[in-house]
Structure formats: C-alpha cells, structure tokens
N, C-alpha and C positions, 0 to 999 in steps of 0.2 A: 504493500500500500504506500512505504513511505517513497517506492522509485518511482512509482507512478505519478504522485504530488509534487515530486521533484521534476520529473518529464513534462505533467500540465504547465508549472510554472516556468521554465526554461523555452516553452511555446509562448507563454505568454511575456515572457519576457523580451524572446525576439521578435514578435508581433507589434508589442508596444515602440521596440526600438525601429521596426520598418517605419512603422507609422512617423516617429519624431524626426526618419531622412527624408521622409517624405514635405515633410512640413517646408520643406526649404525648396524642392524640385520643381524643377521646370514643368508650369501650365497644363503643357502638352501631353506632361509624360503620366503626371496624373488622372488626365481624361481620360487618356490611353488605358488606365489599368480599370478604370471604370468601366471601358467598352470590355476589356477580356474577361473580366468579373461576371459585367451585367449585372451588379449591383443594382437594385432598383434605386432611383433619387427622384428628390423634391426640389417640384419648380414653383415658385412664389411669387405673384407679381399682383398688382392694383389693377381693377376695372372699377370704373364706374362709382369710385370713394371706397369701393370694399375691396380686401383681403382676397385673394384664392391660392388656392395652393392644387396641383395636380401630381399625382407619380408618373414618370416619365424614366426611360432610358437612353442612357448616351449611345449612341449606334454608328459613330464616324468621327473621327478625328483629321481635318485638315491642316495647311498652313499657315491656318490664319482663321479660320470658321471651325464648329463641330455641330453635328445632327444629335437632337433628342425625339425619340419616340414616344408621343405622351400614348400613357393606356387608355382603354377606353372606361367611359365613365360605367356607373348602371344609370344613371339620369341622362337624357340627349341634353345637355349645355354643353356650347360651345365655349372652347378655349379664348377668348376675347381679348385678343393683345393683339400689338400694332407694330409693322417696320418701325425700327427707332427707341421702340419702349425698353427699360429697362428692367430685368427676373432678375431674380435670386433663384439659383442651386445650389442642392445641398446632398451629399451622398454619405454612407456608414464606409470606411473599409476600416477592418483591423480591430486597434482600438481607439479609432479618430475617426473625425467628422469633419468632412472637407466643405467648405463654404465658399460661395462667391457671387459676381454678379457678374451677368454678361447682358450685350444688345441684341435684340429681334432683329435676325434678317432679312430673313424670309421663312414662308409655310406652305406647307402644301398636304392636301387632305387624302387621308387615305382611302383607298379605291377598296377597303374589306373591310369588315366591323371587327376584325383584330386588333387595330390601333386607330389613335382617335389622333392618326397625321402625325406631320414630321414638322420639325419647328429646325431652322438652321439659326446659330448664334456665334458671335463673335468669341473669337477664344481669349478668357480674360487677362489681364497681366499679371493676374497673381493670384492665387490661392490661400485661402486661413486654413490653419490645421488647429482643429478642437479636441482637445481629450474628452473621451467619450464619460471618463467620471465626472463630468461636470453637468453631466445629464442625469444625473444621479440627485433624490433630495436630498436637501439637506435642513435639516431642522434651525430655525431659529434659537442662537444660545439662550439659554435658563439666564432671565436678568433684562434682557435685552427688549423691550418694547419698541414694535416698528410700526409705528400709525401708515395707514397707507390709502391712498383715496384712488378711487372707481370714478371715470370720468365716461357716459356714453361720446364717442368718438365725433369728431366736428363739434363740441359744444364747451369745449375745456375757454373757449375764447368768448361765451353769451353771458349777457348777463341773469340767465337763468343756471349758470353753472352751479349755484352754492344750492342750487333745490334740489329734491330727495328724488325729483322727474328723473334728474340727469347725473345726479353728482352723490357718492355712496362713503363712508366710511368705515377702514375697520383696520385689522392689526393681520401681520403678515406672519403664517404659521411655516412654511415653507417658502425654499427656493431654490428652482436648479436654473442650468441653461438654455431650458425649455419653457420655464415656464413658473408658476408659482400657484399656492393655497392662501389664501385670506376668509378670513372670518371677521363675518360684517359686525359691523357695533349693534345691540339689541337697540328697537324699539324702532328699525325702519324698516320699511316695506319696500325692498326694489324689484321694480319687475325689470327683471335680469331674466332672458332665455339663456338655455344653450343654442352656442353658435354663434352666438352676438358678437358684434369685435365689441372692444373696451379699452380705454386709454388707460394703465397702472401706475400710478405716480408712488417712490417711497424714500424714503433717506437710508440706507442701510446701518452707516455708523453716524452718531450726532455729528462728527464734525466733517461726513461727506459733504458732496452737491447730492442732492436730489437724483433719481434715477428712473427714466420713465421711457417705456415701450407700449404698443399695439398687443393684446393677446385675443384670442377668441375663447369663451365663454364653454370648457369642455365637462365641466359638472357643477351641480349647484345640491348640497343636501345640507340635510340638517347635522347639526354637531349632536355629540354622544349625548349632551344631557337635554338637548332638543329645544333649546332656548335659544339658540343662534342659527345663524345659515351660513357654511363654508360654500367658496367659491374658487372653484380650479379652472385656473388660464392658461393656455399655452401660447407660449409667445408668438409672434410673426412678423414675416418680413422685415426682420433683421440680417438677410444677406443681400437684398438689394440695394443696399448702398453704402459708404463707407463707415456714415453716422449708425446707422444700425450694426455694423460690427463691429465698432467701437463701443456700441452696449452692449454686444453680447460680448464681451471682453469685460467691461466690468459685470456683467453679470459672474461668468467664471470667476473673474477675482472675487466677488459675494461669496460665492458658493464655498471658495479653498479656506476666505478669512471665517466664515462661520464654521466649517467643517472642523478648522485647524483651534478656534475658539471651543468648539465640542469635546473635541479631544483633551484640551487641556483642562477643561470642569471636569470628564470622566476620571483622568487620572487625579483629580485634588481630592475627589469623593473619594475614590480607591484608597486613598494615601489615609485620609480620615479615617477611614475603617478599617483597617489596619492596624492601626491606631501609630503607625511610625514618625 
C-alpha cells in the first residue's frame, strides 16, 4: 500500500510540475495539447448585457488563428457573438486551469446536429496558468467577518441601489476561484433566482480595496437552522479581459491567504490541546 501512495504521489507530482512548465509556454503549444487531449473547454462571452458561457472544443491550431467546436446545446439558442467580439476560454489539463481571451473571427455553422458550428479565433498572446486548488473552498477564518453586498447587475450605479429590489446584504461563508457562498443578513426578502447574474462586492482583509466580480446565481437554500438563506455564485467572465484576470488572481490570493490563515488557527487549537 505504502508503494503505491508513493507511485500516486510521484504522478502527481510530475503532473503538477508539467502543468507549472506549462504556465510559461508558448500560446500555441498549449492549444496544441488541448487539440491532442480534446479536453472539453469553456467559452464565455457577453450578449445582449448577459453572461453565457458554452462547452466547446479546440479542433485546429494555426499561425496565427485556432478553431473551436462549440457542442450542441439541448435548447436550439444560438451562439450570439460577432466578428471582433471578445470570449474568454478556459480549459482543465493536469493540475491547472488554462485561461484567456481571444477575438471572433469568423463562424461557420454546422451542416449535422453533432456540433452546434465552428467559431475561428485569434491565437492569444499569452496564457494564465491557474492551480487547480484554488478551485477548491475555502472557508472563511474563525474571527474574521466579511460583510458582503449582492448588487442585481446594471443597477450598482441607480439611485434605487441601497433598496432591498436590487441591493442584498450579508456575510461571506466561503470562497474559491470559482466562485463563493454568502449568507444573507435575516429579515430580507430577495427575490434572487437561480441563474440570475449578480454583481459580488466584498473586502476580504480590513485593510484590502474592495473586491468585486459578475457571478451567476447556482443555488439559493436555507441555512441548517433555517433562519437565513445561503447563496452560491459562480463566478464569470473573468477570462475575457485583463481586468477580470487580474480578479481572479486576487481571488487565488483570497483563497491561499484564508487557507494559509486556517491552517494556522488549526494548528494553535492542536497546540492548546495538547496542552504544550
């Protein structure tokens, strides 16, 4: 048992270290390993003021352009982006998460109900590489209050924003690089759907800036003692442009400063009981 434990970790060791050469490599040579993989990835882009996000595959690497193959949906909606708009993709290999944004080329629709068309894209200048633990939750430190406010999207700027229509309060229970759990303050009533986009506004440490993303609304239930309403968001469209990976970059830093803050409460409790 214990060569075996010792052979998983030695895989995952030189998977993690593929992944961190990776993180420096040439554009190309990354897409490239997406096409031989066939890794399914995520394409993210704006229509119409909303959010969408499709699965798609890389299917061709050029000189300068590469092909994705978006799947087909089960709903007939059409893919709705334009020569010139800017997506975000994002693909798993390893133990990383490869991110970025590139421009619409061109598209062209598929002639079978296998794939829902081909979308051609400029090949970007450069790629983020994400550790995949930072998709991992991470709990808010024991001590630590994060007030956090719920803005429904286009209204963070009316003067209706401070009313309970549009504007939510509550305290931040988790957070990865995905995404987050908040638990609203008792005694409001938000009509919150699932699916709804939502602006997240929160301060992570007192002496941050503020730290605010786009997520969509992926459950809404009631907490254990049934007095409150938890709400889980996942992030979005934070690879379409540089501002948005530059939040999910402090988001990551969130997630390692709270993880690395956990760690060290667990061990002072351990220490106390001990009693050393």
């Amino acid at each position: 048992m214990t060569v075996i434990l010792k052979q998983i970790e030695r895989r995952g060791d030189a998977a993690e270290n593929e992944v961190a050469m990776l993180g420096g490599a040439e554009p190309r040579k990354i897409l490239q390993i997406a096409v031989s993989t066939r890794n399914p990835a995520i394409m993210s882009y704006m229509s119409r003021g909303k959010w969408h996000a499709s699965q798609v595959l890389v299917t061709d690497v050029g000189a300068n352009t590469f092909d994705i193959e978006v799947s087909p949906r089960k709903e007939s909606h059409p893919i709705n982006i334009q020569v010139g708009q800017q997506v975000g993709v994002s693909f798993k290999h390893g133990y990383g998460k490869f991110i970025f944004e590139a421009t619409v080329i061109g598209f062209q629709a598929s002639p079978n109900s296998h794939s829902g068309g081909t979308v051609s894209l400029s090949c970007p200048a450069s790629i983020q590489m994400v550790q995949r633990r930072n998709y991992f939750r991470v709990e808010v430190p024991r001590g630590l209050k994060v007030d956090v406010i719920l803005r429904r999207r286009g209204h963070k700027n009316s003067d209706r924003d401070q009313s309970c229509e549009h504007h939510w309060k509550g305290k931040l229970v988790d957070i990865s690089a995905g995404g987050a759990q908040i638990v609203l303050d008792s005694g409001q009533s938000p009509n919150i759907r699932k699916g709804q986009f939502i602006e997240l506004q929160f301060t992570p440490m007192p002496y941050e800036e503020p730290l605010m993303f786009d997520g969509q609304v992926r459950s809404i239930l009631p907490t254990a003692d049934e007095k409150n309403i938890c709400v889980g968001l996942q992030a979005v469209g934070l690879e379409t442009s540089a501002q948005g990976r530059n939040t999910l970059q402090r988001l990551c830093n969130v997630v390692e400063q709270y993880h690395q803050a956990n760690q060290s409460s667990a061990k002072h409790m351990d220490f106390k009981t001990t009693g050393y």
